[in-house]
C-alpha positions in Angstrom: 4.7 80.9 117.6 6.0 77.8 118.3 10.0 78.0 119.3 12.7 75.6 119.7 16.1 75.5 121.5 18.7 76.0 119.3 20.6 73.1 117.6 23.8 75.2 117.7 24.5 78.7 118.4 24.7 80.6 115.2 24.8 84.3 113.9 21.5 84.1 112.3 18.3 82.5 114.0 18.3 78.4 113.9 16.1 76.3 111.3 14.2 75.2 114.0 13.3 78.9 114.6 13.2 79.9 111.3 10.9 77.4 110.6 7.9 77.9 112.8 8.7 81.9 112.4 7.8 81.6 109.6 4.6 79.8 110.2 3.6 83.0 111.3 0.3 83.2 109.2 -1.0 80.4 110.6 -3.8 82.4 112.5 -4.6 84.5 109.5 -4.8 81.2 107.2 -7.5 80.1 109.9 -9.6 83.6 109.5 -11.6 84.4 106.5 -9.3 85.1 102.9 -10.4 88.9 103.4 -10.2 88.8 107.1 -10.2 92.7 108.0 -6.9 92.4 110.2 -4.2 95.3 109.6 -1.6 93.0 108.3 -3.9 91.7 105.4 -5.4 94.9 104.9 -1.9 96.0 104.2 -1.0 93.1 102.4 -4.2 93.6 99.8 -3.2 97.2 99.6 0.3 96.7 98.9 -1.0 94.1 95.9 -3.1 97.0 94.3 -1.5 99.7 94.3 2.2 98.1 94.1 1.8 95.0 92.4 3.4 93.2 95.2 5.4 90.4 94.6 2.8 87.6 95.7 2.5 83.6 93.8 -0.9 82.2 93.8 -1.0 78.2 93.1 -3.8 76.7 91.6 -4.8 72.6 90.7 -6.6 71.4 87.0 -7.5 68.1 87.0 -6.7 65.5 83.6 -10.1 65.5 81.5 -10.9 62.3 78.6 -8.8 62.3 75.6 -11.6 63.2 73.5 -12.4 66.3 76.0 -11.5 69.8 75.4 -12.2 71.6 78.3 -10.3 72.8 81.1 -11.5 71.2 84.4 -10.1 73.7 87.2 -11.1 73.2 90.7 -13.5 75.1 92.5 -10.9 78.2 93.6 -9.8 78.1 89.9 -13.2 78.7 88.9 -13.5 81.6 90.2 -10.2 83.1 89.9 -11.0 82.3 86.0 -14.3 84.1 86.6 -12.6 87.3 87.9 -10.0 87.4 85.2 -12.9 87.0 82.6 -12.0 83.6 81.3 -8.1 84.3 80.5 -7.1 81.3 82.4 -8.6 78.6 80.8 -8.0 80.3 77.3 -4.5 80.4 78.3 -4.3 77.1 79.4 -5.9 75.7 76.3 -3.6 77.2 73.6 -0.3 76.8 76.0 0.3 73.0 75.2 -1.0 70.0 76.0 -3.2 69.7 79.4 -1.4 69.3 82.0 -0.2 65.9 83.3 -0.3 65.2 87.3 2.2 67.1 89.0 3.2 69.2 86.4 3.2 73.1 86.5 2.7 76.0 83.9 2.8 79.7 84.3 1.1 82.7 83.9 2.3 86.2 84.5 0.3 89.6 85.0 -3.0 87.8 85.0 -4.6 89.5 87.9 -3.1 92.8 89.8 -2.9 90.5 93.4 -0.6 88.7 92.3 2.5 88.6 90.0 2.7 85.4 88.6 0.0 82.0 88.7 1.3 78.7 88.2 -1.2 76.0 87.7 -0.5 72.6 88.9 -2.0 69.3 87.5 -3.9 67.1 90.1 -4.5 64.3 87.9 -8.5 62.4 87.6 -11.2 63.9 89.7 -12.3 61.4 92.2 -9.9 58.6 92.0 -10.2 57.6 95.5 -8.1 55.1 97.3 -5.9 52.8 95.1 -6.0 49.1 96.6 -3.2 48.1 94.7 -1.1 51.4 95.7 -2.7 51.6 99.6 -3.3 55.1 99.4 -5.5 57.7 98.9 -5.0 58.7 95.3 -6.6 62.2 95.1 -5.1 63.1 98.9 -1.5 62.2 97.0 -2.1 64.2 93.5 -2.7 67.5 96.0 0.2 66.8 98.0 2.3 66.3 95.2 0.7 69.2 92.9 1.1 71.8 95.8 4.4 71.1 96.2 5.8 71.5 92.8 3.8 74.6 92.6 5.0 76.0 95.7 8.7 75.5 95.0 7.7 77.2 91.3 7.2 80.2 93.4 10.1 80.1 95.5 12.4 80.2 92.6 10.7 83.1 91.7 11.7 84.1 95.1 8.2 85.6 95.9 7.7 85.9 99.7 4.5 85.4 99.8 1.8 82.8 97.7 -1.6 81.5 98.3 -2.6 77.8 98.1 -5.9 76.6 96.7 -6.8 74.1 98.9 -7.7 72.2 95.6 -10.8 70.1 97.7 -8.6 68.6 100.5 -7.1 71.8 102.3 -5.2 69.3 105.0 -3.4 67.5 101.8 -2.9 71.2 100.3 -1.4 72.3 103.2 1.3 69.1 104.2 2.2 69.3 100.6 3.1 73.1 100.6 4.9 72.9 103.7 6.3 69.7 103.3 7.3 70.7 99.9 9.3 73.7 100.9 11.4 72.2 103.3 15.4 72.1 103.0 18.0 71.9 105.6 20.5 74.6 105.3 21.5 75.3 108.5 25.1 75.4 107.7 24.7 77.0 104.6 25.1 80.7 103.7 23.2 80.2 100.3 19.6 79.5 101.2 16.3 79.1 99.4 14.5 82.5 99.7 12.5 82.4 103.0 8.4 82.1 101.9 5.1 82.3 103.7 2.1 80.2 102.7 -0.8 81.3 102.9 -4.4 79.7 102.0 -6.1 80.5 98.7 -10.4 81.3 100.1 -11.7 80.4 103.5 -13.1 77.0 102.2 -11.5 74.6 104.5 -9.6 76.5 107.2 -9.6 74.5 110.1 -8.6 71.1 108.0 -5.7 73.8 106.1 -4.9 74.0 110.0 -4.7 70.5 110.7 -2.6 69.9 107.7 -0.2 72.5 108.9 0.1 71.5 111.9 1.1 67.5 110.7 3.3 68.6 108.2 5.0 70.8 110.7 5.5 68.0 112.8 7.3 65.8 110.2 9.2 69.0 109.3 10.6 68.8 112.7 11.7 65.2 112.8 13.2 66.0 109.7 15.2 68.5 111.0 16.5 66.9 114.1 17.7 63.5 111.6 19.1 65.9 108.7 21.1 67.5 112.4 24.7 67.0 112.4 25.8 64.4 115.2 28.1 66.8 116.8 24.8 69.5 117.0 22.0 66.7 117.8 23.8 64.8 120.6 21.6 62.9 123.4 21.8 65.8 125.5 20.6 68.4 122.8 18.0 66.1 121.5 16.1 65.9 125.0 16.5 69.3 125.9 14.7 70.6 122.2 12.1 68.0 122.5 11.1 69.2 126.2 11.1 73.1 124.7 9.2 71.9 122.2 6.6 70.2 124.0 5.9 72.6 127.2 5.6 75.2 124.3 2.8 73.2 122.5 0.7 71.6 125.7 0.1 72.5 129.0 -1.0 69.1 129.9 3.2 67.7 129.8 5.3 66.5 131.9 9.1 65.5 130.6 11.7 63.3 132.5 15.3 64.0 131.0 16.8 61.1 132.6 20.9 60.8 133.5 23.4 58.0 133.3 22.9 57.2 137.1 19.1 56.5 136.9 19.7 54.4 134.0 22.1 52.7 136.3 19.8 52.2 138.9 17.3 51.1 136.2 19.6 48.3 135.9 19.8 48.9 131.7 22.6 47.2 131.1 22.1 46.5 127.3 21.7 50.6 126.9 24.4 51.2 129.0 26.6 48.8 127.1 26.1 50.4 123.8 26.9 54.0 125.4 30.1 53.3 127.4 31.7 53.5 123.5 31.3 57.3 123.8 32.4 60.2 125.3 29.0 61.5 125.0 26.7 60.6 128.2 23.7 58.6 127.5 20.1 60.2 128.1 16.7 58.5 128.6 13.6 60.8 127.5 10.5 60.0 129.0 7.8 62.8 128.1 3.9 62.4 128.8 1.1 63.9 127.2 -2.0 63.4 129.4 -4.9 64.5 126.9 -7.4 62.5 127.9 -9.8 63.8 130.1 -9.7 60.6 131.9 -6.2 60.5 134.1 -6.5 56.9 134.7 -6.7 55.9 131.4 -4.2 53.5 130.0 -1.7 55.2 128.1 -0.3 54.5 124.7 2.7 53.9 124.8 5.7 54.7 122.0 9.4 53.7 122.0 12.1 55.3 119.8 15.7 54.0 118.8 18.0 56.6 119.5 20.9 56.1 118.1 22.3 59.9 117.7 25.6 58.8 115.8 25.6 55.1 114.6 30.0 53.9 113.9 29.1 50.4 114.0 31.3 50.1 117.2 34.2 47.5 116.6 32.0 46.1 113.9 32.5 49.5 112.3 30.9 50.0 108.8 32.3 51.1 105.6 33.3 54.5 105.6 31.0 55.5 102.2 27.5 56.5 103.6 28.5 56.9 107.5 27.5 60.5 107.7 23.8 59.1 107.2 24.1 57.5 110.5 23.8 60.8 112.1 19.8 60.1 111.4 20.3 56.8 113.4 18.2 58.5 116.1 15.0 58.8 113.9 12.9 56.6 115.9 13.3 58.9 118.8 12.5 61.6 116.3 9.5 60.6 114.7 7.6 59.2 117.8 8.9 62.4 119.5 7.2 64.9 116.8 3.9 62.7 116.8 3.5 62.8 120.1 4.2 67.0 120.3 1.5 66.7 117.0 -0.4 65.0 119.2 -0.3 68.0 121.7 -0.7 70.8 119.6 -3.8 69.0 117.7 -5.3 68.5 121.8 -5.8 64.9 121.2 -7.9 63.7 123.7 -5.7 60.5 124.4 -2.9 60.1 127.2 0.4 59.4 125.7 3.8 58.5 126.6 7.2 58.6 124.3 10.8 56.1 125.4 13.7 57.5 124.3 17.0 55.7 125.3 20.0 58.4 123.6 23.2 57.9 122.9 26.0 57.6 120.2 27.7 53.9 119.1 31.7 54.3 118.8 34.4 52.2 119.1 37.0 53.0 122.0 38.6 51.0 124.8 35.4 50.6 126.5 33.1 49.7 123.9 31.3 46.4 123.4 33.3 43.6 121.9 31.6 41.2 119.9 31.0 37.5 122.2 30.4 40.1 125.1 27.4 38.8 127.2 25.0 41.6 129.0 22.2 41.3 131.1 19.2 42.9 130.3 16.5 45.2 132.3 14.2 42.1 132.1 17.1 39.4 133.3 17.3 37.8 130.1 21.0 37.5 129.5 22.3 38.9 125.2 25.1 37.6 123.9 26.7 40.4 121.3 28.2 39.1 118.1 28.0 42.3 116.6 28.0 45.6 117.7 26.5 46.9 114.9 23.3 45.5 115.9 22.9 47.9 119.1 19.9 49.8 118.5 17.5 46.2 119.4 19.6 46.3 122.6 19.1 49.8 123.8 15.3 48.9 122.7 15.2 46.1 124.8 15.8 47.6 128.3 12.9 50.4 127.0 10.4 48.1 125.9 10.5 46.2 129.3 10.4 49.8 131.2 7.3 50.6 129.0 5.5 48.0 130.7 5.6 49.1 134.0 3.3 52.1 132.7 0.3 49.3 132.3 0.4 50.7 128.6 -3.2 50.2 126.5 -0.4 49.2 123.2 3.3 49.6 123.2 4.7 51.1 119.6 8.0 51.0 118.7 9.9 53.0 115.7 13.5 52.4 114.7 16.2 52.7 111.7 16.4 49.1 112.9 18.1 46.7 110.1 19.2 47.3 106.9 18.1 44.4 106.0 14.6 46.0 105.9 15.4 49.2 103.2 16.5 45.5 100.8 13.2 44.5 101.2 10.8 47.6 101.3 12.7 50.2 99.8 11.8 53.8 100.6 8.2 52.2 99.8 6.5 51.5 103.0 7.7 50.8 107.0 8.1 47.6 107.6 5.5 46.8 110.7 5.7 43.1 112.8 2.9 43.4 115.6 1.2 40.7 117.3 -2.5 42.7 117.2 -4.6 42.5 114.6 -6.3 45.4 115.8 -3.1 47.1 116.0 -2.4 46.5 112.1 -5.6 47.5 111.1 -5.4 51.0 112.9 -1.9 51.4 111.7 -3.0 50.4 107.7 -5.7 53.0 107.7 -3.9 55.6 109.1 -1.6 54.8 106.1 -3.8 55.0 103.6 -4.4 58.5 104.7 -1.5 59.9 104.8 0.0 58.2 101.9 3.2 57.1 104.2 2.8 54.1 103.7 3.3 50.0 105.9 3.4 46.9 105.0 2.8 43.8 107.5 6.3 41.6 108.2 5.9 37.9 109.8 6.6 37.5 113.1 6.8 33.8 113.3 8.3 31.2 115.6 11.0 30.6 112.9 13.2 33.7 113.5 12.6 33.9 117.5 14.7 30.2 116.7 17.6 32.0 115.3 18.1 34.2 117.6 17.8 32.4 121.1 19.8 29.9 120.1 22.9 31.4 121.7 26.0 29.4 123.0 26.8 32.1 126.2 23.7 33.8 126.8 19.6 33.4 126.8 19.8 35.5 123.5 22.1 36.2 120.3 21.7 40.1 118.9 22.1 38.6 115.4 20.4 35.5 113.8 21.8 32.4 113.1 21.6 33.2 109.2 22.2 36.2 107.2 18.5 36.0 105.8 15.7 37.5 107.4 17.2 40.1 109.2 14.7 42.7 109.8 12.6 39.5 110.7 15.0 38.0 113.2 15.7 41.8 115.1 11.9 41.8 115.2 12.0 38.4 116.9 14.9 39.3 119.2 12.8 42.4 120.5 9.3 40.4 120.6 11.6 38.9 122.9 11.2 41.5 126.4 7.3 42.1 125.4 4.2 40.7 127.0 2.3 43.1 126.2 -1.0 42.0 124.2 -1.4 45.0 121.5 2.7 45.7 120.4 4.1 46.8 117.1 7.2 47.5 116.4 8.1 49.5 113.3 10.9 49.2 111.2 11.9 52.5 109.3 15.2 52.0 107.6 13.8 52.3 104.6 12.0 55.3 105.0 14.9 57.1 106.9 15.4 59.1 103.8 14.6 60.4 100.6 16.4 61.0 97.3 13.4 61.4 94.6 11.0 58.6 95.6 8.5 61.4 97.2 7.9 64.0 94.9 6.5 66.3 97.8 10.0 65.7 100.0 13.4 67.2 98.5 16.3 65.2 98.9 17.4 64.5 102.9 16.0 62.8 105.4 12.4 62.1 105.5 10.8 62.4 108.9 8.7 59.1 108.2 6.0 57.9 109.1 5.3 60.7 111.5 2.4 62.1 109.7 0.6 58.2 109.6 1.8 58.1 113.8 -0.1 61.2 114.2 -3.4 59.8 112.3 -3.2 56.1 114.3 -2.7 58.3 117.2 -6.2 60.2 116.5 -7.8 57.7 115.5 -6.8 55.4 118.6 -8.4 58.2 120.4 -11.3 58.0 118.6 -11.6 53.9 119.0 -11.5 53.0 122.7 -12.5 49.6 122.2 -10.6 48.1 119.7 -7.3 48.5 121.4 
């Protein structure tokens, strides 16, 4: 199974490890449901002739007002059929049908398993919404499975079986992305729970769904991480466990202060010299293509692992969030070890620059003046805008790698959660082809973007600067996600670029029903789908 380094040493195994040991059934969720191996064979005759304690989750979708009777989905069907029709005469005299995402249970139906909760998937065959820009029935399932997956975890069953409700992949990333929690430091935790797919129907998409959610679950994990757990050095050295253990086809750089020196990053360096902590640049590659000379794509991640504000510190109320400051680096980071595991046949390469932003005698001081990797001289007026100047000395790197596009992801402004909310990421590219791979990977997933402008008008603001080629904030308080955008469109060339703006998204209190309350790993499921389907499209990018 698929191991991490530990985030800390602790007396019982890390969430990292606990959550992909528990992921354990992943080969038996790819087999047949009946699949003779000894552990199901023990499994099914532990359920006869013990009545093991074992959750089975099942979808109903919304009929017409006028229609009486119950619509279940395929698996449902049958599992009505073997308990001679008491499920759908339970579920008619139990109360009203069942609105989406809603759950109801049934004890002692069936002798396999203890209790059945049925979840409501909403209309058959709604499709994608345009005016929502997503796929309705993929977000129904996502949300369904979850509530009925936590419905058996409070009943603190071990063990429950999905039905993949007719989109396995969305059944699957809504079970597992359901169940997450950080509780790392907790002694009270949820009771541990395998998932486990209802049929054979769909196994290799349940698979693939695992395998994405997993992938958010671990960028989730490293931004819910406590800065003094997930420093720099930490954060490389889990990403390059995680990655040899997923691909052979990797190679990981864990770069120190003094090649970032002799990189001649002096806008990442300046933002580091605040801390104690020593800065790291991650560089890992993913060479699945099975052309090595093909251009790579290219993604670059804010990594911000503690954000003070430096001398323009923030307000003390909220700080602690700024431990997920780093999510950039995070989400590119888990798409890219997706990536792996799935054996995309695309090359790939993830930017990293690490490190925390604190006040101290050597920090930044706002009027400072640094001179970029490119040349291009920044004049700092506020610390607190350091994250585009550890991106600027990355982006300009990523070119030397003749990229095919150049992606970016960072908890950039907060200017950006005023305008999107938790809604969508904010994206400002210069590639139509770019947006249009990026949208319909979206739509997918249901983590959703929306297209900023990138015009002429903010690069104004922000290079005109009184000591330096460049200002790190505008000239105006509007437009600020617009103007960082224009200050980093500022060290690319690069014809196919998008740079993603996730400060909205960095968390989640209740806007997702399928994500509990913590940081949200975002968008890493929809970097993972652009990532396959770039693979997929060699021409249009």
């Amino acid at each position: 199974m698929l191991l991490l380094l530990p985030l800390l040493a602790a007396r019982k195994p890390p969430l990292l490890q606990q959550l992909f040991l528990r992921s354990k059934h992943v080969p038996v969720a790819m087999a047949a449901s009946h699949a003779a191996t000894p552990k199901r064979q023990a499994d099914e005759q532990c359920a006869v002739t013990c009545g093991a304690n074992k959750g089975l989750v099942l979808g109903v979708y919304a009929t017409e007002k006028d229609e009486k009777a119950v619509q279940l989905t395929r698996a449902g069907d049958a599992f009505d059929h073997v308990v001679s029709g008491k499920l759908k005469e339970l579920l008619s005299i139990s109360g009203p049908p069942l609105k989406k995402g809603k759950t109801r249970i049934f004890h002692a139906l069936h002798q396999n398993f203890s209790s059945v909760v049925v979840v409501g998937l909403g209309k058959k065959g709604a499709g994608v919404n345009e005016q929502e820009n997503w796929d309705e029935d993929k977000e129904n399932v996502r949300a369904a499975i979850a509530a009925g997956c936590r419905q058996v975890q409070d009943l603190e069953f071990p063990y429950v079986e999905v039905d993949p409700c007719g989109d396995p992949q969305a059944a699957a990333e809504g079970a597992i992305l359901g169940l997450y929690e950080y509780n790392e430091f907790k002694q009270k935790k949820k009771p541990a729970i395998e998932v486990h797919l209802h049929g054979s129907d769909g196994a290799e998409a349940w698979q693939k769904g695992l395998i994405y959610a997993e992938g958010q679950n671990l960028a989730r994990i490293l931004m819910d991480g406590p800065a003094n757990h997930v420093t720099p050095t930490r954060f490389a050295a889990v990403i390059e466990e995680k990655l040899k253990s997923s691909s052979g086809n990797v190679t990981v750089h864990i770069r120190d202060q003094a090649w970032i020196e002799a990189q001649e990053m002096r806008s990442f360096l300046s933002v580091a010299k605040g801390s104690e902590e020593p800065p790291v640049f991650l560089e890992i590659h993913y060479h699945g293509s099975s052309d090595p000379q093909e251009h790579p794509l290219v993604f670059v991640g804010k990594g911000i692992t503690f954000d003070s504000g430096g001398i323009s510190i923030k307000p003390s109320s909220g700080m602690d969030a700024m431990r997920a400051d780093m999510g950039g680096a995070a989400t590119i980071s888990s798409a890219i070890i997706t990536a792996a595991r799935l054996k995309v046949p695309i090359n790939l390469i993830g930017l990293a620059p690490l490190c925390e932003n604190l006040p101290s005698g050597k920090a930044n001081k706002p009027g400072d003046v640094v001179r970029a990797k490119s040349g291009k001289t920044i004049q700092i007026d506020n610390t607190d805008a350091e994250g585009r100047l550890i991106l600027a000395d990355a982006l300009h790197y990523a070119h030397s790698f003749n990229p095919r596009a150049i992606v970016d992801a960072a908890t950039l402004t907060g200017a950006m959660d005023i305008a999107l909310g938790s809604a969508a990421t904010g994206v400002f590219t210069n590639s139509k082809q770019l947006w249009d791979q990026l949208y319909e990977a979206s739509v997918v997933t249901g983590d959703r973007v929306w297209r900023m402008p990138l015009y002429e008008h903010y690069t104004k603001q922000v290079t005109d600067a009184p000591l330096a080629d460049l200002n790190n904030i505008g000239k105006y308080r509007s437009g600020g996600a617009c103007t960082a955008a224009a200050f980093l469109k500022e060290f690319v060339t690069a014809p196919h670029w998008a740079h993603l703006d996730i400060a909205g998204v960095m968390d989640n209190k209740d806007e997702v029903p399928y994500l509990r309350k913590g940081m949200a790993g975002r968008p890493t499921r929809t970097l993972v789908e652009f990532i396959t389907r770039l693979s997929q499209d060699k021409k249009s990018v």
